[in-house]
C-alpha positions as CSV (number, residue, x, y, z in Angstrom):
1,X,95.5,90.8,101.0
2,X,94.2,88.6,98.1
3,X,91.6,91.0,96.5
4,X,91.0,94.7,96.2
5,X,87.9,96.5,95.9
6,X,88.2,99.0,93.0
7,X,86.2,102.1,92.5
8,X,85.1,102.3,88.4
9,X,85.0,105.4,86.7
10,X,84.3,104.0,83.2
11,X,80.3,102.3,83.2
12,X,77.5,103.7,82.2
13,X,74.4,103.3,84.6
14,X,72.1,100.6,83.9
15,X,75.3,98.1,83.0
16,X,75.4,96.4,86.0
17,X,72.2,94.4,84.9
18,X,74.3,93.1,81.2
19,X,77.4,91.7,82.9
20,X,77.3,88.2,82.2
21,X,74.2,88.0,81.1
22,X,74.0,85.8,78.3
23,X,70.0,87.0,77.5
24,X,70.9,89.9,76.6
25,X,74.5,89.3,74.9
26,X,75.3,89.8,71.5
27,X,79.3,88.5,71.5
28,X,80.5,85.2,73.6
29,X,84.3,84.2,74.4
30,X,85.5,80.6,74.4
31,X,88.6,79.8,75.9
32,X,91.1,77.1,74.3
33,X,91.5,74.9,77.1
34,X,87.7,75.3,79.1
35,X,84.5,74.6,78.0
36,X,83.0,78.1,78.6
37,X,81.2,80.5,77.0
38,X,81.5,84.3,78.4
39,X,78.9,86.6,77.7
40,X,79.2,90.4,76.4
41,X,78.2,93.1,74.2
42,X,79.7,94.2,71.5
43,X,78.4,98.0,71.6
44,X,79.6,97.7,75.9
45,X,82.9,96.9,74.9
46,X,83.1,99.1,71.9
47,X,82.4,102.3,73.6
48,X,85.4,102.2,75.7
49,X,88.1,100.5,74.0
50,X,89.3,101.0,70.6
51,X,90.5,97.3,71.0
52,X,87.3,95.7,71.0
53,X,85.8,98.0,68.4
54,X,88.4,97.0,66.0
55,X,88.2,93.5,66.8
56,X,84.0,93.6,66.4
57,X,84.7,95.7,62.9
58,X,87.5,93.0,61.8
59,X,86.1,89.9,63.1
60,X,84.6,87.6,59.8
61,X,82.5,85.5,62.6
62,X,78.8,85.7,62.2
63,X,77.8,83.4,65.3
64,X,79.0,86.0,67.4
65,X,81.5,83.7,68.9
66,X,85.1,84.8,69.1
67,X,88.2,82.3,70.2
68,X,90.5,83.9,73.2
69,X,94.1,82.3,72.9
70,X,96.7,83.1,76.3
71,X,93.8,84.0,78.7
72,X,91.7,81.9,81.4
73,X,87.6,82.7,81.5
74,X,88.1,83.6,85.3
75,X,90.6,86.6,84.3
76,X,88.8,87.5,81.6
77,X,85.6,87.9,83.7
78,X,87.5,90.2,86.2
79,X,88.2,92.3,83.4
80,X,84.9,92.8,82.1
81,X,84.0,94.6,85.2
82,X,85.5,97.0,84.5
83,X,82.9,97.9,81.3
84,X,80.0,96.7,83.2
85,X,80.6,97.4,86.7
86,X,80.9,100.6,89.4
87,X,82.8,98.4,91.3
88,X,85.3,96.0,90.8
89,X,86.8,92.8,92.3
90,X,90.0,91.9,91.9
91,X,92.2,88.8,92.7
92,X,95.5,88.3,93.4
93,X,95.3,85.2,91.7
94,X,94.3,87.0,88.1
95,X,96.1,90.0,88.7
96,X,98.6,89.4,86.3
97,X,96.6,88.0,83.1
98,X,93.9,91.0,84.0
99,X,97.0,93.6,83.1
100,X,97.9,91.9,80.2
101,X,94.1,92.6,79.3
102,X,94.6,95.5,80.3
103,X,97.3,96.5,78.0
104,X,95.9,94.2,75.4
105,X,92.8,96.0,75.2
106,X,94.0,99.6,75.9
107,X,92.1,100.1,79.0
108,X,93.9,102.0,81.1
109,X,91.3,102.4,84.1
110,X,92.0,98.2,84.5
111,X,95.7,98.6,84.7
112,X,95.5,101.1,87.6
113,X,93.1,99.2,89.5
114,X,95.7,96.3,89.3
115,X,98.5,98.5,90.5
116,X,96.3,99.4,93.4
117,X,95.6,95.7,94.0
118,X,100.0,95.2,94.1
119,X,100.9,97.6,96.3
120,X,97.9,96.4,98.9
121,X,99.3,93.1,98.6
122,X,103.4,92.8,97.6
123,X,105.4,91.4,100.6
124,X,108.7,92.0,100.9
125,X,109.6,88.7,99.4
126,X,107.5,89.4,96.3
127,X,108.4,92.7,95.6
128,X,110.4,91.9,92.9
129,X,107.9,90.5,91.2
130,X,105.5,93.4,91.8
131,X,108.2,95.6,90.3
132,X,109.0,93.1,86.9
133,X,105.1,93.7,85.8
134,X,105.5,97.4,86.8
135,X,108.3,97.9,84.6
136,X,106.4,95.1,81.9
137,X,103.5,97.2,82.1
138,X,104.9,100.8,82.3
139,X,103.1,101.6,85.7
140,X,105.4,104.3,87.2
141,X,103.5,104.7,90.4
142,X,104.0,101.0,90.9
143,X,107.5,101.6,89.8
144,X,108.1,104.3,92.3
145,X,106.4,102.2,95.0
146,X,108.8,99.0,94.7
147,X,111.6,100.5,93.9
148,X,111.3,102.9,97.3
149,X,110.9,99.6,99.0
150,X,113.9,97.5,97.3
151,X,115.8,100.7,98.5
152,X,114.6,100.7,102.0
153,X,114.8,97.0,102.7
154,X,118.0,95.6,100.2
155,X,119.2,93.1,102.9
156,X,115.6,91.0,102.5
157,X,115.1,91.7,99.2
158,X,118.5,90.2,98.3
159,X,117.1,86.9,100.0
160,X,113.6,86.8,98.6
161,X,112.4,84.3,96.4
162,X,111.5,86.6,93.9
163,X,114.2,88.4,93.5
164,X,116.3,85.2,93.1
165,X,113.9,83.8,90.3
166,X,114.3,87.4,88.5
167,X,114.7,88.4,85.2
168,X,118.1,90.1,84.3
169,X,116.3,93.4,83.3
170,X,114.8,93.2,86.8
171,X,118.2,92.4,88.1
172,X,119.5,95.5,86.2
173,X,117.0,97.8,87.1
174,X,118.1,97.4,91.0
175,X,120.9,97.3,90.6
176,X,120.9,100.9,89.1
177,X,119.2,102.0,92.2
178,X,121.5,105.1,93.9
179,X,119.0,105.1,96.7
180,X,119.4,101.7,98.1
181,X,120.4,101.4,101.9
182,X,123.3,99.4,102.2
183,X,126.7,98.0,101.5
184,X,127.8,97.3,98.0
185,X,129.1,94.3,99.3
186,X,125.7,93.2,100.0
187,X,124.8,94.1,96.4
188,X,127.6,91.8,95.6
189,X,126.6,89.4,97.5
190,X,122.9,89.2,96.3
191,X,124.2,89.0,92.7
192,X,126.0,86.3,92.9
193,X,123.2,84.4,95.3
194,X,121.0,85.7,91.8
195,X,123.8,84.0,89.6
196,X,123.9,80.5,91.1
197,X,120.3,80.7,91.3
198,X,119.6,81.0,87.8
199,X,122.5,78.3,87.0
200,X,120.3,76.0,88.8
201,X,117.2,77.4,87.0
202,X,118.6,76.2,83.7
203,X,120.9,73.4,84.8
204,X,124.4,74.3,84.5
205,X,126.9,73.8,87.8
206,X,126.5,76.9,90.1
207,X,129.9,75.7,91.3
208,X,131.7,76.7,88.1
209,X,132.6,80.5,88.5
210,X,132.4,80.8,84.6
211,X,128.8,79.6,84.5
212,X,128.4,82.6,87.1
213,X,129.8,85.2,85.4
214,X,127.9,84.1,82.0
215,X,125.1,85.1,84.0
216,X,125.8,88.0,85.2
217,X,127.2,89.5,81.7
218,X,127.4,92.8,81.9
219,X,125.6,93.4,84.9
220,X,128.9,93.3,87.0
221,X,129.8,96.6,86.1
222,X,126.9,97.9,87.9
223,X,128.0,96.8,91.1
224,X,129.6,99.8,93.1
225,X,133.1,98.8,93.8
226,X,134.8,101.7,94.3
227,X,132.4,101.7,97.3
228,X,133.8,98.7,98.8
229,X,137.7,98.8,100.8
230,X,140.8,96.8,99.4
231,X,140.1,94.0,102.0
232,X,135.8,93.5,101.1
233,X,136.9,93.5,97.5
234,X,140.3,91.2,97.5
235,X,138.1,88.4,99.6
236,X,135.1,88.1,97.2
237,X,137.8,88.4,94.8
238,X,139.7,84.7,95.8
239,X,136.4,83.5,96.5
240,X,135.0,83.3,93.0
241,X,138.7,83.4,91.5
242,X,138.0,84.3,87.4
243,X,135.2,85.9,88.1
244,X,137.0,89.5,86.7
245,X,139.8,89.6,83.8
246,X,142.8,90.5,85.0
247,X,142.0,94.1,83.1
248,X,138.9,94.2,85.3
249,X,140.7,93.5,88.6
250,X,143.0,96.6,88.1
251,X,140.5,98.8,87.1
252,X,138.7,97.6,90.4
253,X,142.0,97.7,92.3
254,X,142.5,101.5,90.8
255,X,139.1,103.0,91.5
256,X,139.4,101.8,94.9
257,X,142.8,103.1,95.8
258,X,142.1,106.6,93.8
259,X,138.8,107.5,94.3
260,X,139.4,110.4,91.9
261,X,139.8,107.7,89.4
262,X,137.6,107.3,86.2
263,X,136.1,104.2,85.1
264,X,135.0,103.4,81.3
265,X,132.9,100.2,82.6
266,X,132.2,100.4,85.9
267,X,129.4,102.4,87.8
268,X,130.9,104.8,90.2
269,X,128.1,106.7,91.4
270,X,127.5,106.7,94.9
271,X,124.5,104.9,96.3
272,X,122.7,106.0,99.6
273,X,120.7,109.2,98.3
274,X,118.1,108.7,100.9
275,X,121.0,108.0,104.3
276,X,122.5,111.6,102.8
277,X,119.5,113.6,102.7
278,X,118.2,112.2,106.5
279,X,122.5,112.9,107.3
280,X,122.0,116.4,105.6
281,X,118.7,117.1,107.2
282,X,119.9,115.8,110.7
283,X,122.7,118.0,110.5
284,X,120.6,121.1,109.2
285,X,118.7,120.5,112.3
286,X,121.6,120.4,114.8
287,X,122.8,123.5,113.6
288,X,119.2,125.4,114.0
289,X,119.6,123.4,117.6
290,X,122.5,124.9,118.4
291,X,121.8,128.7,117.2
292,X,119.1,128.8,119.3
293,X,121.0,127.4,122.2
294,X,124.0,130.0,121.6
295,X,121.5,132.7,121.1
């Protein structure tokens, strides 16, 4: 899906006749890099975003023409919709620059319509991107939306595109995950598949095991290791030799010999929330099952 066909709750009736209408406009915005006027109204804009209102109050222009810097005219038509229009069209295409409107010019309506528009349209290998603006933006139900889907489906996440071209917050944030539905040495794995990666995105040797870790930083200690066995650890281990200081491979070796063991650096909560509540709820059910049965 490319576009999304949003219900508006913010217009007043008799709007739909001002959007773009340059007759009856009392504001324009040019763009830097297009020769384009777009048409609005000041007293439009005003009434439902504080934004706008202190921009009109501020603004020294008496030709009624105000300069947009970091924004295309096609975006910024989307997002007039939303003042003008009962119902909006959205593109995948402007999504991204209509929520940085959105945030821009306080308009919440905009960035939920936008949110709407991600989850109707986020594959599996752009889901990381669809969760970088809804952490950017702070839009928890698109949050909660990618992050159950990163959960449910690690093993093609780990080789998406988007993932590989994410930023290290991203990176961090899923890693951080308890509910994902895998092996950590698939976690492992996709980090270091992340690592190279991004040594190729700025041009240092994604053979060199120090460029790798530089990468990673701290964001190896939120691997899981005390969820791998002796054997997955030791071979990732000689196959990206220096990756861990020798205090690092102990602590490693430690936590997964003594599971009891505590770890000042390393994450040792358990993943795989969601494959213990269906266990739990499976086994809840057997045992109802079997009363009945005995009964």
């Amino acid at each position: 899906m490319e576009s999304l066909m949003y219900k508006n709750r913010l217009p007043s009736k008799g709007n739909k006749r001002n959007y773009l209408n340059d007759q009856t406009a009392d504001v324009f915005f040019v763009f830097e890099t297009e020769y384009k006027k777009v048409p609005a109204h000041k007293s439009v804009l005003s009434q439902n975003s504080t934004a706008f209102k202190s921009m009109f109050n501020n603004t020294s222009d008496q030709n009624g023409v105000i300069k947009v810097v970091d924004f295309t005219s096609g975006a910024f038509k989307e997002f007039l919709q939303f003042f003008y229009l009962a119902k909006v069209q959205l593109t995948s295409a402007n999504v991204m620059e209509v929520m940085r409107l959105g945030r821009k010019f306080a308009v919440k309506n905009c960035l939920d319509a936008c949110a709407e528009l991600c989850k109707s349209m986020l594959t599996m290998d752009t889901m990381c991107w669809g969760y970088e603006l809804a952490i950017r933006f702070e839009l928890d139900d698109l949050r909660a939306f990618c992050e159950r889907k990163i959960s449910e489906n690690p093993e093609k996440i780990f080789h998406s595109i988007s993932f590989l071209l994410c930023e290290p917050n991203v990176l961090q944030q899923i890693l951080q995950l308890d509910s994902m539905d895998c092996d950590e040495t698939m976690v492992f794995d996709g980090c270091m598949a992340w690592a190279k990666s991004t040594c190729i995105e700025k041009e240092l040797d994604e053979n060199l095991v120090e460029n790798l870790r530089r990468q990673l930083g701290d964001l190896i200690y939120d691997i899981r290791f005390s969820a791998m066995n002796i054997v997955e650890f030791y071979d990732r281990y000689c196959m990206y030799e220096g990756l861990f200081s020798v205090e690092e491979f102990e602590n490693i070796i430690t936590m997964i010999a003594l599971k009891q063991c505590d770890s000042k650096k390393f994450n040792k909560h358990p993943r795989n929330k969601i494959i213990q509540q269906k266990s739990d709820f499976i086994s809840f059910k057997q045992r109802v099952i079997n009363t009945f049965k005995t009964s």
